[in-house]
N, C-alpha and C positions, 0 to 999 in steps of 0.2 A: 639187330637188323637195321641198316642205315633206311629214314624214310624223307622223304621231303615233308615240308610242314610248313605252312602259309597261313601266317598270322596277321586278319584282318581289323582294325580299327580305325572308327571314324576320331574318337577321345584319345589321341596320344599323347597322355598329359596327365599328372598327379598319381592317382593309385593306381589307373590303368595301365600308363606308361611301365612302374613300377612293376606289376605283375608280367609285363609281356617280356620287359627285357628279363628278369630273373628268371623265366621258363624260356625264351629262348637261348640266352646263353648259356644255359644249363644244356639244352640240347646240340647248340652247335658244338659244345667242348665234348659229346658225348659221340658225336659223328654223324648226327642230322645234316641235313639238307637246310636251312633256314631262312624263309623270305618271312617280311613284315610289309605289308603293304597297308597305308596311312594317310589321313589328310593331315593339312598343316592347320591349327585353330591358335586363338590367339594364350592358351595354356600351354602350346607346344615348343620344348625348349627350339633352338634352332639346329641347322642339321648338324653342325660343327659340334653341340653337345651331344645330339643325340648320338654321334660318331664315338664321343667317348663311353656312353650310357649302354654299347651296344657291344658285342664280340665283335669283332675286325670280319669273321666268317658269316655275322649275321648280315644277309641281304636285304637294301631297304628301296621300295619305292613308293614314291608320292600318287595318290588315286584322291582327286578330288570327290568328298562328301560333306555334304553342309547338314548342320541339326534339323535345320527346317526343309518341312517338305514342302516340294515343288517340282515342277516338270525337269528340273536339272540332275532328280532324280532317276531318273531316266538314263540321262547322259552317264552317270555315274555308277550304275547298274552296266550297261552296257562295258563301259570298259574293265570293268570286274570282272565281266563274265572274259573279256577278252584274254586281260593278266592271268585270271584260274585254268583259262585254256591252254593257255603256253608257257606255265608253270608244271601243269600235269601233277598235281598235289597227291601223295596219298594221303595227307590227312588238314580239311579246311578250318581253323580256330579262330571263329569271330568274338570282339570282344566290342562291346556299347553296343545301344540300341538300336542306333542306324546302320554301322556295319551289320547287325544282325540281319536285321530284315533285307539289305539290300543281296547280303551273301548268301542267306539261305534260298531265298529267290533265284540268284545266278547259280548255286549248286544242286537245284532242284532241274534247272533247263539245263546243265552239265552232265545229269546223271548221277552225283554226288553228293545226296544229301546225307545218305547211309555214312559217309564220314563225315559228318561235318560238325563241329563243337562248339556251341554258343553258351560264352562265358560272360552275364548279363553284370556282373558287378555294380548291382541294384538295379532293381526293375523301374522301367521309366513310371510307369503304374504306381510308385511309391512316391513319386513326388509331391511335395507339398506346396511348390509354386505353381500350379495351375486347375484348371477349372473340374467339376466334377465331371463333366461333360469328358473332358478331354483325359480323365483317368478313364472313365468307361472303355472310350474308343481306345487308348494305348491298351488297354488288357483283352479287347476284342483283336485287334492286330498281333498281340501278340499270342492269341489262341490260333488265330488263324494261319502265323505265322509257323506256330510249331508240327499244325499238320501236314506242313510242307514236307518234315523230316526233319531228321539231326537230332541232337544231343545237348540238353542243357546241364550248364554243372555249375553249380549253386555255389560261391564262396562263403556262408556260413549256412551253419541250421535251419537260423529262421527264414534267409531266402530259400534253400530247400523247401521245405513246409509251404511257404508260397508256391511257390513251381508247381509243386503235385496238388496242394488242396485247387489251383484257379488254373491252372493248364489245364489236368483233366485225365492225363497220361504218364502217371508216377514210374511205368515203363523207360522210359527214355533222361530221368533225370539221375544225378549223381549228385555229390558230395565231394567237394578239393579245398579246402579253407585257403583263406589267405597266407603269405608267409613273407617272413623277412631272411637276410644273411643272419645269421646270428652271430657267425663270430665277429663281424662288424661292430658289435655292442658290449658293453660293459656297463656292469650296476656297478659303477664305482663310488660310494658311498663319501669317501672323503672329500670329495671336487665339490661338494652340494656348498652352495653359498653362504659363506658366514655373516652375514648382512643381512640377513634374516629370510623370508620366504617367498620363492620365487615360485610362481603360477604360471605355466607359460600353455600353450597349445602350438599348433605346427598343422597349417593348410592354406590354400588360396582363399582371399577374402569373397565370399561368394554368398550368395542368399543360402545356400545348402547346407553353410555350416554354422547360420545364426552368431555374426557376428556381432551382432547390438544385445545378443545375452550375454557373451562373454563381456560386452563393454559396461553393460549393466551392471552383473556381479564386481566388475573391479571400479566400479563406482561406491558400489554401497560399502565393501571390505576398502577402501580407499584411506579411512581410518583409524582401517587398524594397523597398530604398529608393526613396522618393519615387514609389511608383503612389498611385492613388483609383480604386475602382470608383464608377459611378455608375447606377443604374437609375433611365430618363427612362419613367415611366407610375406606374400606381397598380393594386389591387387588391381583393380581398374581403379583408375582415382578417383569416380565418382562414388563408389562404393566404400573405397578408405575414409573419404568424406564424410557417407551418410553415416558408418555402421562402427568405425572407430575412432575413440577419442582419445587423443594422442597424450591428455593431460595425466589420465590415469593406466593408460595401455602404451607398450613401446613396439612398436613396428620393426621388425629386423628386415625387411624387405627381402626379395627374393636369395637365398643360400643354397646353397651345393649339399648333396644328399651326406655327405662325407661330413660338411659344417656342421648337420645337425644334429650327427650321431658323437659328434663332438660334444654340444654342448649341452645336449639332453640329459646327461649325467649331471651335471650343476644347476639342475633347477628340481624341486622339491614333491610339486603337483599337478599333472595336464591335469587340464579341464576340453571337454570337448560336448557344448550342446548342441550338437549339429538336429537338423530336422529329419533328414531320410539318410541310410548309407548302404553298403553292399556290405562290406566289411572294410571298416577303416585301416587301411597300413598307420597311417601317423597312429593311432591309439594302437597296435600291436609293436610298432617301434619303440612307443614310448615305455609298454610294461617290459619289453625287454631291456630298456635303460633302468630299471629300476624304477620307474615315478608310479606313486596310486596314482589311482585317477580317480575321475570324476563326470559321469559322462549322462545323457541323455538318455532315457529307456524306448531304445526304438531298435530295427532290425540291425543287426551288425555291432553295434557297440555290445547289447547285452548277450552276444556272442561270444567275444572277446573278455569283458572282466566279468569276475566272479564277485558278486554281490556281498560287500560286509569281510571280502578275503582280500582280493589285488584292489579293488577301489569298493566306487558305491555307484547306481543307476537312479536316476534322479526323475521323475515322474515331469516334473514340475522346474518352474525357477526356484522356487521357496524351497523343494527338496536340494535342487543343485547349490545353492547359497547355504542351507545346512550344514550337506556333508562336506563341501571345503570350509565351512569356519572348522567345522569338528579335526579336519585333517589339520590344519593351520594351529588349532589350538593344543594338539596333543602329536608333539614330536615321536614320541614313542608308535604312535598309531602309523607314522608314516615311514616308521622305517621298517615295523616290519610288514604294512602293507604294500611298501614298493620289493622285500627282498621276494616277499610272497607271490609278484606279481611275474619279476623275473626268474625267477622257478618255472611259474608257468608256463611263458611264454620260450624259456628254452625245450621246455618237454614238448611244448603243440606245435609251434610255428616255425619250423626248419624250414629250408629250403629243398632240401632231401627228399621229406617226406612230401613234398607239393612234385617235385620231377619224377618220384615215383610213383605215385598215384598216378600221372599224367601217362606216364608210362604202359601201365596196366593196363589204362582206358583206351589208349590208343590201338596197343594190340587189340583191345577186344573188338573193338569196330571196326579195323582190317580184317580178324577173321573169319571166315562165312559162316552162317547160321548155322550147317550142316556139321563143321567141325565145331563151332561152340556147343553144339549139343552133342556132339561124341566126346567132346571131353566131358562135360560132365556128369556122361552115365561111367565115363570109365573112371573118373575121379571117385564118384559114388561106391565105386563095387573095390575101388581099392581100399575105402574108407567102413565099406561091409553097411555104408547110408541108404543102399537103391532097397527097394524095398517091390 
């Protein structure tokens, strides 16, 4: 059944960018309708990439939203409701916390909250840059926000868990994990650096991903013989500044998502201690190249690796400095915790199994309450369950 589908984001940029094109171009090759409606932020490639990031079918328009709120909120809610009106969507898919709010609000004064899908990819409420004050109020906005109506769907576990234990209404949330192309990637084992060990991670230089830990760690292991750290992204240059030191870290600066799947096979161990996530694609990317990891014990990473099998989750700097000298110092450890890792991540993280689940959910909040519950007395009595 062809539907229209209108995918709202304020962050078109890094994972979220990543998540919306692979499920819309999934849909528009499938015979969807597909708009993406977006601001432009200073993460946002320009249109001329996003034109290649995107199916040629996928429709895109610009909707100005800024992070911060203010009266321009307003402005920007109105024309939301405008675009959703003259789209006629049967299914509305917000993704960040501004688009959320602004769209579940315009799909509530629409009529259309019953379809509507907010895909938080990490709750603003999780953040560790701001004040306690202002996690209280993000998590009161966003109770108040979901009685509005619609559907949230959790990219990992432990956001699930979140959602039902402080939303309130375990009714209305689901389950869709993050996903990569897979055939994209290769654990090609021989390309790994013969020059000894390469450390590398892959994200924008941001407070969010704690880049003066990673600068840290390849400080202290600076050392030891034959490492290289490598940071695959780029940032604002006041932040390159503060948070990485070029003497013992090498900056690849901004690359093509194609570059990096290139060269993720030739380096040994991500390390990734970011502070808050939703579910990281760069650490799903990276187990699907093969590399253990090394990562931070917080929502979304300890999602993705499996503790002592594909990497290790590190409580601490002192745990994260452990277990990469441990990986650094026993080769053996790290090949077969990267073949272990790509195992994994070929069996979890398709892209398949993300457009069919997306699939399922969709039909089910097209169709009416009356017929969801006639199928499943009729499913029960086929199954001899109704009792």
């Amino acid at each position: 059944m062809r539907q229209k589908i209108v995918h709202v984001t304020e962050a078109l940029g890094g994972g979220v960018l990543h998540c919306i094109a692979l499920l819309a171009n999934r849909q528009a090759a499938a015979g969807d309708d597909v708009v993406v409606l977006h601001s432009m932020r200073q993460d946002t490639p320009p249109a001329a990439k996003l034109d290649e990031l995107f199916d040629h079918r996928v429709r895109r328009k610009v909707v100005a939203m800024r992070t911060a709120v203010g009266l321009h909120d307003l402005v920007s809610m109105f024309r939301l409701v405008i675009d959703l009106f003259r789209e006629r969507p049967d299914i509305v898919h917000l993704h960040s916390s501004k688009a959320a709010a602004l769209g579940r609000i315009s799909a509530r004064l629409l009529g259309i909250a019953s379809r509507t899908i907010y895909s938080p990819h990490g709750f603003a409420f999780l953040k560790q840059d701001i004040s306690p004050i202002k996690v209280k109020l993000f998590l009161l906005v966003e109770r108040m926000l979901h009685s509005c109506g619609g559907h949230i769907v959790a990219c990992s576990k432990s956001e699930l868990r979140y959602a039902r234990m402080l939303l309130l209404n375990a009714e209305r949330t689901s389950l869709v994990e993050n996903a990569v192309k897979l055939d994209q990637f290769e654990s090609d084992r021989s390309r790994r650096s013969v020059e000894g060990v390469v450390l590398c991670t892959s994200a924008r230089v941001a407070y969010q991903k704690a880049p003066w830990r990673f600068t840290r760690l390849a400080r202290r292991l600076s050392e030891t013989p034959d490492t290289r750290f490598v940071w695959f992204g780029d940032g604002g240059g006041d932040a390159i500044d503060r948070w990485i030191d070029r003497d013992v870290v090498q900056l690849s600066g901004w690359i093509t998502a194609a570059e990096l799947r290139r060269r993720l096979p030739a380096c040994d161990i991500f390390i990734l201690p970011s502070l808050w996530e939703g579910m990281p694609i760069a650490l799903i990317e990276a187990q699907a190249a093969g590399l253990p990891a090394v990562a931070s014990r917080i929502v979304g990473n300890r999602d993705v690796i499996v503790h002592g099998v594909t990497g290790f989750l590190a409580n601490d700097d002192e745990e994260l400095e452990h277990y990469t000298r441990l990986l650094i110092e026993d080769a053996e450890l790290r090949v077969r915790m990267g073949a272990a890792a790509s195992v994994h991540a070929l069996a979890r993280f398709g892209d398949t199994q993300l457009f069919r689940s997306y699939v399922s959910l969709y039909r089910r909040l097209l169709t009416p309450v009356h017929d969801r519950q006639s199928y499943t007395v009729a499913s029960q009595l086929s199954h001899g369950t109704l009792k």
